[in-house]
CHARMM-style PDB file with segment names, atoms N, HN, CA, C and O in Angstrom:
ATOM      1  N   UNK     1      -5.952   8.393   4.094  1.00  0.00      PROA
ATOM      2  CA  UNK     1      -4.855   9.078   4.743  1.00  0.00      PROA
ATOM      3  C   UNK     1      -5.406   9.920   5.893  1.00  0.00      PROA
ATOM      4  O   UNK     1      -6.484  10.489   5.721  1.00  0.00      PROA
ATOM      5  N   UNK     2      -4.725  10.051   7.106  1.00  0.00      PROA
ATOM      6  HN  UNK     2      -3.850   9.588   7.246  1.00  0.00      PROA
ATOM      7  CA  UNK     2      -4.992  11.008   8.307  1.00  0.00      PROA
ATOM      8  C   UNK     2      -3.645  11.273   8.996  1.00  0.00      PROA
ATOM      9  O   UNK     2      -2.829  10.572   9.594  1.00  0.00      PROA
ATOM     10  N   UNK     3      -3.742  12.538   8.679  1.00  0.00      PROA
ATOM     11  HN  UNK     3      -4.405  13.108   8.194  1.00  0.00      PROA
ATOM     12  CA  UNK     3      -2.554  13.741   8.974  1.00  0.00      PROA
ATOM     13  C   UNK     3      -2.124  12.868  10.571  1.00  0.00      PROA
ATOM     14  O   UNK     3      -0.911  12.714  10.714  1.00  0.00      PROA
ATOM     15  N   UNK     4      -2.768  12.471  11.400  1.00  0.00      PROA
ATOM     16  HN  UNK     4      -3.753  12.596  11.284  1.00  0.00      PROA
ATOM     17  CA  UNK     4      -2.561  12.091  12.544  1.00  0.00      PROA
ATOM     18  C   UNK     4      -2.445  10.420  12.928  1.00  0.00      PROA
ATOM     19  O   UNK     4      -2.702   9.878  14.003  1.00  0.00      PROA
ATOM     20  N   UNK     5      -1.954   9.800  11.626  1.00  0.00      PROA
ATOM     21  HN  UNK     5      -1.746  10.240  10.753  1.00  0.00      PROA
ATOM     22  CA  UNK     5      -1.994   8.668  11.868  1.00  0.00      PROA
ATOM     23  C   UNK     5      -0.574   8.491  10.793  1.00  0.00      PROA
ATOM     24  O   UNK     5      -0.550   9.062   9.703  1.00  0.00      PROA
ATOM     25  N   UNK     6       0.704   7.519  11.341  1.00  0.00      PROA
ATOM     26  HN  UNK     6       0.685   7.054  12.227  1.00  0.00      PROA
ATOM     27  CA  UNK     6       1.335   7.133  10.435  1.00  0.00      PROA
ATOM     28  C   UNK     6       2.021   8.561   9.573  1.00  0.00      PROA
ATOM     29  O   UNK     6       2.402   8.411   8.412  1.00  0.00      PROA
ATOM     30  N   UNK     7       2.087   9.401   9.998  1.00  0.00      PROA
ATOM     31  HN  UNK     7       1.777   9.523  10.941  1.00  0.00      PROA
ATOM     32  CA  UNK     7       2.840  10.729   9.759  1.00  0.00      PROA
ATOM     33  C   UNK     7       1.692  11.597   8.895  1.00  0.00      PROA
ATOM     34  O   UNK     7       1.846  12.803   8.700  1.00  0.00      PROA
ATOM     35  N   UNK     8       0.286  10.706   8.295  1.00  0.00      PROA
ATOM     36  HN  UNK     8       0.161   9.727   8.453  1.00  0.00      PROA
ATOM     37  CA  UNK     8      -0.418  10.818   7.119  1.00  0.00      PROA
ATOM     38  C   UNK     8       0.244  10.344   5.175  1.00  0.00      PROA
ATOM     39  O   UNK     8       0.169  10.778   4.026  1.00  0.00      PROA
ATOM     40  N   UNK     9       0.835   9.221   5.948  1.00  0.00      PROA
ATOM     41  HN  UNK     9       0.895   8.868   6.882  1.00  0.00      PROA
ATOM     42  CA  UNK     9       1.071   8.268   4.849  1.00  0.00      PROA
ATOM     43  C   UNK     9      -0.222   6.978   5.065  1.00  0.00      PROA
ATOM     44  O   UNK     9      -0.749   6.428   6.032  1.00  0.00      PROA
ATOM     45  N   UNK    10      -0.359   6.889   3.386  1.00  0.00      PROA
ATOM     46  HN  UNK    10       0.069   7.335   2.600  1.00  0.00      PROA
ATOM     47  CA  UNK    10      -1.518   6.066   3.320  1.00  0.00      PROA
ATOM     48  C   UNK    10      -1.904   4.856   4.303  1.00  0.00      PROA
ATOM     49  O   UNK    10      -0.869   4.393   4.784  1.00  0.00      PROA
ATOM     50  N   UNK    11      -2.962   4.244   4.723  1.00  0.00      PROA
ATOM     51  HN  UNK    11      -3.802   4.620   4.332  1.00  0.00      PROA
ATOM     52  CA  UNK    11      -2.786   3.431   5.616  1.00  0.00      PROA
ATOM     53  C   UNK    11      -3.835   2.156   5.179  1.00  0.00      PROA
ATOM     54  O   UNK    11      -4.769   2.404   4.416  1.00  0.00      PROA
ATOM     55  N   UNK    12      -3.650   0.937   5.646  1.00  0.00      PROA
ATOM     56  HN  UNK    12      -2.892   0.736   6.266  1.00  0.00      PROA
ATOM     57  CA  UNK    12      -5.356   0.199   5.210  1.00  0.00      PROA
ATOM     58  C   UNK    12      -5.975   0.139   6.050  1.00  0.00      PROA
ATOM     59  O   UNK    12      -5.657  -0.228   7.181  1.00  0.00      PROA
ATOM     60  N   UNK    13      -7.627   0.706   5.431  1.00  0.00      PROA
ATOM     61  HN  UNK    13      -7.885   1.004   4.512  1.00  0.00      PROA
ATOM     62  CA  UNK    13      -8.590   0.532   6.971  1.00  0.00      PROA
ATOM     63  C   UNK    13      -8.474   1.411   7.825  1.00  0.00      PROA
ATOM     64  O   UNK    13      -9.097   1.609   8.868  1.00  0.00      PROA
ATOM     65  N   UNK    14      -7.882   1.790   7.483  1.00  0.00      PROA
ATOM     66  HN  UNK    14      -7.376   1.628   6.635  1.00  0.00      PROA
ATOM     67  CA  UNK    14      -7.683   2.625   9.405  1.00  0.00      PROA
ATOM     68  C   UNK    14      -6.866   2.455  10.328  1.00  0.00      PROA
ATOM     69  O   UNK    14      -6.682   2.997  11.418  1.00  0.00      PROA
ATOM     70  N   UNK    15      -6.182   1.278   9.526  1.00  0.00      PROA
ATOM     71  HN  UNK    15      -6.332   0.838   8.641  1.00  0.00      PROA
ATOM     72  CA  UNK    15      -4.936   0.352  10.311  1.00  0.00      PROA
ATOM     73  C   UNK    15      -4.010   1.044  10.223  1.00  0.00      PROA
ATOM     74  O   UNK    15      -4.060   2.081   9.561  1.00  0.00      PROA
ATOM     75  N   UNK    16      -3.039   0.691  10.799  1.00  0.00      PROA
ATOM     76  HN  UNK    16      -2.999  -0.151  11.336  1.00  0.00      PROA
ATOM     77  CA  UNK    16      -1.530   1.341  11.255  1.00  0.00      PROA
ATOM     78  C   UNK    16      -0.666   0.670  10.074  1.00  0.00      PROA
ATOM     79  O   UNK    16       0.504   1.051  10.029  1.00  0.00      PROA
ATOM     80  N   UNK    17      -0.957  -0.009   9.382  1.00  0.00      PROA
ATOM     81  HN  UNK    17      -1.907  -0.318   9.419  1.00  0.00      PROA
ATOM     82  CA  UNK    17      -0.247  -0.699   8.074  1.00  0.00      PROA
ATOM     83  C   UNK    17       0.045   0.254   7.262  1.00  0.00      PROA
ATOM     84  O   UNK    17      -0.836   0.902   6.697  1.00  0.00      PROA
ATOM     85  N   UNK    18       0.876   0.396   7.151  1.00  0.00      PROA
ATOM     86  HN  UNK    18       1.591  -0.130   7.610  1.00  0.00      PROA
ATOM     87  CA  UNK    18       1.207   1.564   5.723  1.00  0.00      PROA
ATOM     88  C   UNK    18       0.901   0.413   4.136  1.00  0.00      PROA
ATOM     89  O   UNK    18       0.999  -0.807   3.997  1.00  0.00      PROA
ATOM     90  N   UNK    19       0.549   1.423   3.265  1.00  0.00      PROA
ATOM     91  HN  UNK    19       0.469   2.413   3.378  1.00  0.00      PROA
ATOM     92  CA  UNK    19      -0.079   0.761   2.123  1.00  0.00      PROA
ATOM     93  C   UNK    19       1.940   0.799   1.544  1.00  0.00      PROA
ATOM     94  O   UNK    19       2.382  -0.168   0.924  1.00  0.00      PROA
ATOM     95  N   UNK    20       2.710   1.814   1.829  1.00  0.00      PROA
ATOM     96  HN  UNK    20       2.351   2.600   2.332  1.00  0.00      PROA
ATOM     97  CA  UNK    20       3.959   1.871   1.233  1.00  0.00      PROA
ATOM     98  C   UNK    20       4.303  -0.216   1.561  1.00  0.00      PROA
ATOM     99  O   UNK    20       4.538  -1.098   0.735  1.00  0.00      PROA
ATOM    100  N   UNK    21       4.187  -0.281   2.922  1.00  0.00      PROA
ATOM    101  HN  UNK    21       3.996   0.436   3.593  1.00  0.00      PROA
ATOM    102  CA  UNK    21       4.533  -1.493   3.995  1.00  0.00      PROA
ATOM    103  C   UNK    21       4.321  -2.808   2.976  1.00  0.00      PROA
ATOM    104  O   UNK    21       5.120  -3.309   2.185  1.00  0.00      PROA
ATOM    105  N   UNK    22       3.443  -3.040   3.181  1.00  0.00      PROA
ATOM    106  HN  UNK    22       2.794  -2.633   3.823  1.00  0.00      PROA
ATOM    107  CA  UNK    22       2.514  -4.237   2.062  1.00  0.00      PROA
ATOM    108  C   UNK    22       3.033  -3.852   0.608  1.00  0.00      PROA
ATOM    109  O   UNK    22       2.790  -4.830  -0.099  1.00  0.00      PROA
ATOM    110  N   UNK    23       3.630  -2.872  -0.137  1.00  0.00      PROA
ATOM    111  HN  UNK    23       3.827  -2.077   0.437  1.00  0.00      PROA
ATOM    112  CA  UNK    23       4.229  -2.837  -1.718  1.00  0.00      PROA
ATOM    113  C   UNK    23       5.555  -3.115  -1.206  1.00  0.00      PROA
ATOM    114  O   UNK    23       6.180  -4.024  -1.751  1.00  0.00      PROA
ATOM    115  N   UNK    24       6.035  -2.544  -0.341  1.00  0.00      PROA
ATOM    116  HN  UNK    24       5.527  -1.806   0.103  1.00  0.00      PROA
ATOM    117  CA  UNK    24       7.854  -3.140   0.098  1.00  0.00      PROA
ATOM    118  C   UNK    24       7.531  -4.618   0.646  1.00  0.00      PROA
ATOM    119  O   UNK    24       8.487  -5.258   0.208  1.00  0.00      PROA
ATOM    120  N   UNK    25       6.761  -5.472   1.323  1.00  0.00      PROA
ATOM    121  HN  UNK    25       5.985  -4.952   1.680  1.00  0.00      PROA
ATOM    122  CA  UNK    25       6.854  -7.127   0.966  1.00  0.00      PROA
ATOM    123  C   UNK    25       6.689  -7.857   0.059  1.00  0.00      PROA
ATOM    124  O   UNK    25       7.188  -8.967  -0.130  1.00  0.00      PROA
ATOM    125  N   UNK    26       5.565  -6.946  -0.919  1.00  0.00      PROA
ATOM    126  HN  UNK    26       5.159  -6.045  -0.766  1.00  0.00      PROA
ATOM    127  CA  UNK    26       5.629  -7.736  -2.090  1.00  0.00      PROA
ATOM    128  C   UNK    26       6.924  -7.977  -3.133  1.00  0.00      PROA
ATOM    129  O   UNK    26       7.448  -8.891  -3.770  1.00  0.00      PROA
ATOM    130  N   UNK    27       7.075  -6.640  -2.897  1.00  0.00      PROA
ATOM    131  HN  UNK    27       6.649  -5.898  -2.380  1.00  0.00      PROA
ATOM    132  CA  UNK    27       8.841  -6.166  -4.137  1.00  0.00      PROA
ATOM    133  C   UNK    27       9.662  -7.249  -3.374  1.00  0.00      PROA
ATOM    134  O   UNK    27      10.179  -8.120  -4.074  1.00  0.00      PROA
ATOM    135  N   UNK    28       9.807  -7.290  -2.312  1.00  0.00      PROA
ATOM    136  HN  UNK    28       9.388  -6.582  -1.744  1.00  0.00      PROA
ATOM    137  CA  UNK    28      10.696  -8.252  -1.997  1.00  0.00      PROA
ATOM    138  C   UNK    28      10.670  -9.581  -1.709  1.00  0.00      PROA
ATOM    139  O   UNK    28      11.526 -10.089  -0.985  1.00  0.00      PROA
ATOM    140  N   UNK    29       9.730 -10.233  -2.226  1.00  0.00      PROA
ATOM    141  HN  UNK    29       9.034  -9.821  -2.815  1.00  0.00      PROA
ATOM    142  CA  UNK    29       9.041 -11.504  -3.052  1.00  0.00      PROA
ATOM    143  C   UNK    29       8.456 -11.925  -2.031  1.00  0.00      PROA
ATOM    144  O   UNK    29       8.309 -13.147  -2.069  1.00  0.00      PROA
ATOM    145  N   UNK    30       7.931 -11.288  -0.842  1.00  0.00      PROA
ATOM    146  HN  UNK    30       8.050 -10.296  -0.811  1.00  0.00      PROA
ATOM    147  CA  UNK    30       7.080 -11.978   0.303  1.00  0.00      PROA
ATOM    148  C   UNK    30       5.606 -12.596  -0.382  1.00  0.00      PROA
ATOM    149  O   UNK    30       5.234 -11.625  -1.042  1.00  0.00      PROA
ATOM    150  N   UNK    31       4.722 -13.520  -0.553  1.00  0.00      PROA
ATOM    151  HN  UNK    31       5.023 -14.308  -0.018  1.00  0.00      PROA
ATOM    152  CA  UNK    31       3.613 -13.784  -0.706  1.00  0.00      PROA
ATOM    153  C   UNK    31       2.571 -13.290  -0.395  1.00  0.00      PROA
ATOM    154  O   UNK    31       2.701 -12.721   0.689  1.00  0.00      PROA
ATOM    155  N   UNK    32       1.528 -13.205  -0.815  1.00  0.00      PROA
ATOM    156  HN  UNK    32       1.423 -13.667  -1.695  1.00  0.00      PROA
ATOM    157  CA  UNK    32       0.243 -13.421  -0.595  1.00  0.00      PROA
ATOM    158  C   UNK    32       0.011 -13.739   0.936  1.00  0.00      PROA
ATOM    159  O   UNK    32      -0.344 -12.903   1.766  1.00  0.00      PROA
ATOM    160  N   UNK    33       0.225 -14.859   1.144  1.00  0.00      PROA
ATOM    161  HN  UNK    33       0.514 -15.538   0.469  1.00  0.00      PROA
ATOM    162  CA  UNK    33      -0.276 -15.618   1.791  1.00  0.00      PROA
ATOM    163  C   UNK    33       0.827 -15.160   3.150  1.00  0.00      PROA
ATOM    164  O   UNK    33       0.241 -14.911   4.204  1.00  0.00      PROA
ATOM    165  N   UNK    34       2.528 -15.030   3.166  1.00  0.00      PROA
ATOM    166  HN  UNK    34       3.005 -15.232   2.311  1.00  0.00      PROA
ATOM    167  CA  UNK    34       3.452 -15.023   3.886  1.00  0.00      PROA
ATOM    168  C   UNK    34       3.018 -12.924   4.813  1.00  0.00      PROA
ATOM    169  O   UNK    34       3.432 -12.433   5.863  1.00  0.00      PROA
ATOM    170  N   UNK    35       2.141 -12.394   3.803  1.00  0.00      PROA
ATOM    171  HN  UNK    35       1.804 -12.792   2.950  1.00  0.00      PROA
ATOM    172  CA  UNK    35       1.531 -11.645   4.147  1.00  0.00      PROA
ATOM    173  C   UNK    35       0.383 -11.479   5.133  1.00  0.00      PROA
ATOM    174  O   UNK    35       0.197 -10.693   6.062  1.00  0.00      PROA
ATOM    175  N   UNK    36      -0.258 -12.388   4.669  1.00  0.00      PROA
ATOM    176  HN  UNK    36      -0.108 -13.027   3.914  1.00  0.00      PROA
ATOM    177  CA  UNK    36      -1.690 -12.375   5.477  1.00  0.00      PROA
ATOM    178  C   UNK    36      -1.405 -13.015   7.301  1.00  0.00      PROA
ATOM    179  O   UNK    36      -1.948 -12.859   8.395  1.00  0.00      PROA
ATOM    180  N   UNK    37      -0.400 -13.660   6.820  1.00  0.00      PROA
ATOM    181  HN  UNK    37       0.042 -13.786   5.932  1.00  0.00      PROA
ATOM    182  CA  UNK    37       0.232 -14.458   8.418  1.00  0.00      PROA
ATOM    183  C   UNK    37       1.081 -13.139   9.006  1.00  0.00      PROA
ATOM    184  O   UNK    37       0.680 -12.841  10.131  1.00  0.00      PROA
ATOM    185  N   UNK    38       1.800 -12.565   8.679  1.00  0.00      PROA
ATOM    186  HN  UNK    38       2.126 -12.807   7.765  1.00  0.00      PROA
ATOM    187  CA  UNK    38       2.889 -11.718   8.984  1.00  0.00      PROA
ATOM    188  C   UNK    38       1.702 -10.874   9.639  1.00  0.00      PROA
ATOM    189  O   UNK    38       1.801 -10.875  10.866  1.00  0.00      PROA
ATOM    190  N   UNK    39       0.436 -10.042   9.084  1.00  0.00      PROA
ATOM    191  HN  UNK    39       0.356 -10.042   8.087  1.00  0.00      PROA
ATOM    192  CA  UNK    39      -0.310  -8.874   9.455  1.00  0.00      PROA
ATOM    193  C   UNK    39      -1.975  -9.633   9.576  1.00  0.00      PROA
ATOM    194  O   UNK    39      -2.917  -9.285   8.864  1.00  0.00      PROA
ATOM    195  N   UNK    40      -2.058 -10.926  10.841  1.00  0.00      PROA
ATOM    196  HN  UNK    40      -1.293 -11.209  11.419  1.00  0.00      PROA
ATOM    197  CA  UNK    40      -3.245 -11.105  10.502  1.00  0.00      PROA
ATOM    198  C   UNK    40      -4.817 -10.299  10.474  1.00  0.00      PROA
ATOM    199  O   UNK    40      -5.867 -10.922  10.319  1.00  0.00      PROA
ATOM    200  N   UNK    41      -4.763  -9.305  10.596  1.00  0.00      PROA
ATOM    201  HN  UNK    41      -3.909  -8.799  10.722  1.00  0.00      PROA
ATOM    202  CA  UNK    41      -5.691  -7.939  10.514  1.00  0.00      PROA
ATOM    203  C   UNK    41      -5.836  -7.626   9.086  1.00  0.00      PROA
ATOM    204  O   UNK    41      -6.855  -6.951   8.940  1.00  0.00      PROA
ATOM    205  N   UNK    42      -5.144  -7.872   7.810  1.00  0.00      PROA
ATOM    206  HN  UNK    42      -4.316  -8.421   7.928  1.00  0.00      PROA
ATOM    207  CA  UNK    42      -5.526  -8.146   6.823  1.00  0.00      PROA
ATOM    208  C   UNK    42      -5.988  -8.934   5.758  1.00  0.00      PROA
ATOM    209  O   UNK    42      -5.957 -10.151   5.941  1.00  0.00      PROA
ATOM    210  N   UNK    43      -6.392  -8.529   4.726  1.00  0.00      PROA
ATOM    211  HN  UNK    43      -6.416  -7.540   4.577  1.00  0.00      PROA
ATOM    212  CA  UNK    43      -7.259  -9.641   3.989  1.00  0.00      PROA
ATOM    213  C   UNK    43      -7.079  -9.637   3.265  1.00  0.00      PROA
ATOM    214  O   UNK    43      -6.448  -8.603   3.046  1.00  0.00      PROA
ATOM    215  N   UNK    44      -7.220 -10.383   2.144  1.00  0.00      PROA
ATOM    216  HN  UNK    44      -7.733 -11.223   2.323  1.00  0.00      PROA
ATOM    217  CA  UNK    44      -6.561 -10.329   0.644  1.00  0.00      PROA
ATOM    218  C   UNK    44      -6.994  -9.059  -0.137  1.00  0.00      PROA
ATOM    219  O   UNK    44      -6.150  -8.452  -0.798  1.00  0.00      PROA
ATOM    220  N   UNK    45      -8.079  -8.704  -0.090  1.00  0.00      PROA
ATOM    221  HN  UNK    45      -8.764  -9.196   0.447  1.00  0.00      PROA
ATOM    222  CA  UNK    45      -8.427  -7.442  -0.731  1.00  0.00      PROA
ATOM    223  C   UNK    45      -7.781  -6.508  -0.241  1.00  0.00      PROA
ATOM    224  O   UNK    45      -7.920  -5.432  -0.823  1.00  0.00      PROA
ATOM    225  N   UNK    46      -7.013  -6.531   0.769  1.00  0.00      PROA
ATOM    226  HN  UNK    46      -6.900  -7.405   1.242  1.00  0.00      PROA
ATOM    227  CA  UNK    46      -6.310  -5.369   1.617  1.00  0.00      PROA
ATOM    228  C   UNK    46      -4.894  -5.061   0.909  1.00  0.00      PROA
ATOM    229  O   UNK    46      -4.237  -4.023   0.979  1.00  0.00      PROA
ATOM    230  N   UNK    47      -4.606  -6.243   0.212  1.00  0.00      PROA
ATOM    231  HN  UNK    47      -5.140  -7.087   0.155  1.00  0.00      PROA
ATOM    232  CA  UNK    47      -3.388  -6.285  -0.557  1.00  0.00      PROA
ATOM    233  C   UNK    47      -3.970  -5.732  -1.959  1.00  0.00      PROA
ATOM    234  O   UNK    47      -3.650  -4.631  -2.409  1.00  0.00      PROA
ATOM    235  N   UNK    48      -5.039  -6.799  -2.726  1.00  0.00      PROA
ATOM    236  HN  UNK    48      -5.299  -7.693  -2.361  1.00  0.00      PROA
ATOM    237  CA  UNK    48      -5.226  -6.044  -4.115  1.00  0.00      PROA
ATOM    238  C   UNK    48      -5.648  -4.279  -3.638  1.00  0.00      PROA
ATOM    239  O   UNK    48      -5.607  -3.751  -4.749  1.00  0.00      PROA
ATOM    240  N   UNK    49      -5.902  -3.484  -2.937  1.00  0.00      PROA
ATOM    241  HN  UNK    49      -5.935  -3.913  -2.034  1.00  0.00      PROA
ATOM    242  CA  UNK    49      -6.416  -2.701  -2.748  1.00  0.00      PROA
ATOM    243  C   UNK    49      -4.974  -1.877  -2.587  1.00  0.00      PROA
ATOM    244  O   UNK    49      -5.003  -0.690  -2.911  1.00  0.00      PROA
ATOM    245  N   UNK    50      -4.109  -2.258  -2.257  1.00  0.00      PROA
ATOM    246  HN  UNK    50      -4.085  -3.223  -1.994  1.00  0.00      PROA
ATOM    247  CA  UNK    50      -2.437  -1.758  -1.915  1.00  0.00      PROA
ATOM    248  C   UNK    50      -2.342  -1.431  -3.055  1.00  0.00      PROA
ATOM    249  O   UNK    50      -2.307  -0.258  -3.424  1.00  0.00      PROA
ATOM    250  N   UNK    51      -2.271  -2.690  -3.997  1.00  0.00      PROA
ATOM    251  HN  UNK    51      -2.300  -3.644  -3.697  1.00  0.00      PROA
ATOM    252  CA  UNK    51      -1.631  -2.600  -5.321  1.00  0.00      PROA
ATOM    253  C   UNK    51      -2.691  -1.151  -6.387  1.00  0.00      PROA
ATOM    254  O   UNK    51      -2.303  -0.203  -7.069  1.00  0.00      PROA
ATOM    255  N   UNK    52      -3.913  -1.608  -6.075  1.00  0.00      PROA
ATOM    256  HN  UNK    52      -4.228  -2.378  -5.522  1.00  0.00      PROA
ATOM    257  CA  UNK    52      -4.639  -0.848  -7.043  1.00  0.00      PROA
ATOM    258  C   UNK    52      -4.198   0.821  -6.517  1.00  0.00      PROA
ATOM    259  O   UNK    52      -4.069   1.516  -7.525  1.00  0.00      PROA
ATOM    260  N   UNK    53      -4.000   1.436  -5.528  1.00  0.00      PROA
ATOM    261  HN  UNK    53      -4.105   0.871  -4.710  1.00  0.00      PROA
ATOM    262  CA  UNK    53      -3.217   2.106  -5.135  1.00  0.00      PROA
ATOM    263  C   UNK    53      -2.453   3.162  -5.350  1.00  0.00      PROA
ATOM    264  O   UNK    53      -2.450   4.388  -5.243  1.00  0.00      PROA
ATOM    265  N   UNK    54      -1.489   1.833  -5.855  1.00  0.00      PROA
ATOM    266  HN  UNK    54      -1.492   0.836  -5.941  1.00  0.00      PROA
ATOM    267  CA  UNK    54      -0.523   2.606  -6.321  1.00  0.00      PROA
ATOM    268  C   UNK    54      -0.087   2.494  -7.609  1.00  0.00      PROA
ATOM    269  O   UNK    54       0.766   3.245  -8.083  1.00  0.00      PROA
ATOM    270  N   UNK    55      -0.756   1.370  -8.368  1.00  0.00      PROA
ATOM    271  HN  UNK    55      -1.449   0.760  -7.983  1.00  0.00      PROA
ATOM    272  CA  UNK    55      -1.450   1.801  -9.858  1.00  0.00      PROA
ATOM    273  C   UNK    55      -1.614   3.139 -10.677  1.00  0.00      PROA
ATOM    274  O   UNK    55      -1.167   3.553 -11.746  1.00  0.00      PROA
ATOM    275  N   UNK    56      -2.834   3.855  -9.261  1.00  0.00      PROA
ATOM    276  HN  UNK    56      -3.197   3.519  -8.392  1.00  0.00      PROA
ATOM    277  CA  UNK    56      -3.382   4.761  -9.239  1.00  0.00      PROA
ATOM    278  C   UNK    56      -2.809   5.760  -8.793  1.00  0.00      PROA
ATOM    279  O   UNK    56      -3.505   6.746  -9.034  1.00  0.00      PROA
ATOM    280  N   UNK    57      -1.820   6.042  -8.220  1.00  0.00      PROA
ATOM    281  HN  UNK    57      -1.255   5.241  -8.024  1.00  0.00      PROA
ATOM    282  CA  UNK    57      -1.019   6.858  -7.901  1.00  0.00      PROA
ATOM    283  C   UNK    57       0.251   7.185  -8.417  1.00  0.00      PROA
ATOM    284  O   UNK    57       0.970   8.062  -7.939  1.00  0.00      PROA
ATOM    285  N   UNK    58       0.515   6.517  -9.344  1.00  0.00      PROA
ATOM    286  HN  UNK    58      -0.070   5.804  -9.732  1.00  0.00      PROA
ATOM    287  CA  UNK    58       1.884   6.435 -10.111  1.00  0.00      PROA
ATOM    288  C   UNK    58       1.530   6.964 -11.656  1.00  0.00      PROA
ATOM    289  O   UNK    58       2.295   7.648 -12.336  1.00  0.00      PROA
ATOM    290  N   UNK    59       0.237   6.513 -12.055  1.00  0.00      PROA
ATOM    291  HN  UNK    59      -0.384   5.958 -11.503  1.00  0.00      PROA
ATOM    292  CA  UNK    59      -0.036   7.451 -13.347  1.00  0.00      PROA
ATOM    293  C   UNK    59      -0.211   8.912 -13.421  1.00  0.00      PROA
ATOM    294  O   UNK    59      -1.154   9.587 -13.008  1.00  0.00      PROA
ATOM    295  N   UNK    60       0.849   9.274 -14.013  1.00  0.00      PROA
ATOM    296  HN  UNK    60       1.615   8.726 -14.349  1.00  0.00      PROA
ATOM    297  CA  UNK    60       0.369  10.968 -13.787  1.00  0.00      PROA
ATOM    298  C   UNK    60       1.101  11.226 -14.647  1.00  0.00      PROA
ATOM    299  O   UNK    60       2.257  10.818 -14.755  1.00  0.00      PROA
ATOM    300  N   UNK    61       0.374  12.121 -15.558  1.00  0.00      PROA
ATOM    301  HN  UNK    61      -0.565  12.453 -15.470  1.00  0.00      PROA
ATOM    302  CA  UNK    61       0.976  13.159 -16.634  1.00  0.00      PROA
ATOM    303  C   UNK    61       2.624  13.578 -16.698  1.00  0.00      PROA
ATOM    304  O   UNK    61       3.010  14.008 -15.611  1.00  0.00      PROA
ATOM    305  N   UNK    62       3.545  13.546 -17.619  1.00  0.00      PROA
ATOM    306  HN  UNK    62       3.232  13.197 -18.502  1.00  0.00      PROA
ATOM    307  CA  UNK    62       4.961  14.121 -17.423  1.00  0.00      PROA
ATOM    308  C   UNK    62       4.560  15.222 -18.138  1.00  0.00      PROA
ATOM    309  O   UNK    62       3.845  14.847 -19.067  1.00  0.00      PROA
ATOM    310  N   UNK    63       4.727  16.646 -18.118  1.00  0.00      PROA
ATOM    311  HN  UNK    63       5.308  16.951 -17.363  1.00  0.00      PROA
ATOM    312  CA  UNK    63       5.201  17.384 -18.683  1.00  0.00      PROA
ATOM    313  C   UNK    63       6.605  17.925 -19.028  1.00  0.00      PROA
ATOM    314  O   UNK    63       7.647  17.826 -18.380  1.00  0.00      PROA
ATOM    315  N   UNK    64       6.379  18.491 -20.150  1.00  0.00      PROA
ATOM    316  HN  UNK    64       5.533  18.571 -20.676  1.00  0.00      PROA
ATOM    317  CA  UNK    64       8.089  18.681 -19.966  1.00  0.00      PROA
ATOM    318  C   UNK    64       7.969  20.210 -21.068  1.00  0.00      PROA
ATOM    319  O   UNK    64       7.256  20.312 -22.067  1.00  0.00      PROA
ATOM    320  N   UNK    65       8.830  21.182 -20.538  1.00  0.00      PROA
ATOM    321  HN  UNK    65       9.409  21.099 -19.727  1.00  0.00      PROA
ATOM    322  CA  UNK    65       8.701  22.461 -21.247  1.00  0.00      PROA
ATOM    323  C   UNK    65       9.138  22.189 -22.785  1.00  0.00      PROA
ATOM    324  O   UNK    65       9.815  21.223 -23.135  1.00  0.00      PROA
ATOM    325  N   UNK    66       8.669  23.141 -23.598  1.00  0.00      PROA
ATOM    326  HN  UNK    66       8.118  23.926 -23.314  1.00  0.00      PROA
ATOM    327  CA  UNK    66       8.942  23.226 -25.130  1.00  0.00      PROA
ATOM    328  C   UNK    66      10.377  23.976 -25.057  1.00  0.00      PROA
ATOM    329  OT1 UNK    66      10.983  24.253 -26.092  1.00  0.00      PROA
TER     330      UNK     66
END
C-alpha cells in the first residue's frame, strides 16, 4: 500500500491494479486466464497473491462485549 498511489488502497507490484480490482473479476466469474489478457502486466501469482490477501485480511478476531 502507498498513501500516494490508488488513494492507498492495496495495489500489485507497484501497479495501479487494485488488489480490491482482481477479487471483483473473480466474484464475477471472470477467469484466470480472461484476467491475465484483460491486465497483461500481470501474472498468475499476481492473482494467487490477490486472493492470499484477502484470506489474510478478512481473518480477524470478533469480539463481542459480555
Amino acid at each position: 500500500m502507498d498513501p500516494a498511489q490508488c488513494g492507498g488502497r492495496p495495489c500489485i507490484r507497484g501497479m495501479r491494479i487494485r488488489v480490491k480490482d482482481v477479487l471483483e473479476m473473480l466474484a464475477d466469474g471472470a477467469s484466470q486466464e480472461e484476467i491475465l489478457k484483460d491486465f497483461p502486466d500481470l501474472e498468475a501469482e499476481d492473482i494467487r497473491a490477490a486472493i492470499a490477501y484477502a484470506a489474510r485480511y478478512t481473518d480477524h478476531p470478533v469480539l463481542t462485549a459480555a
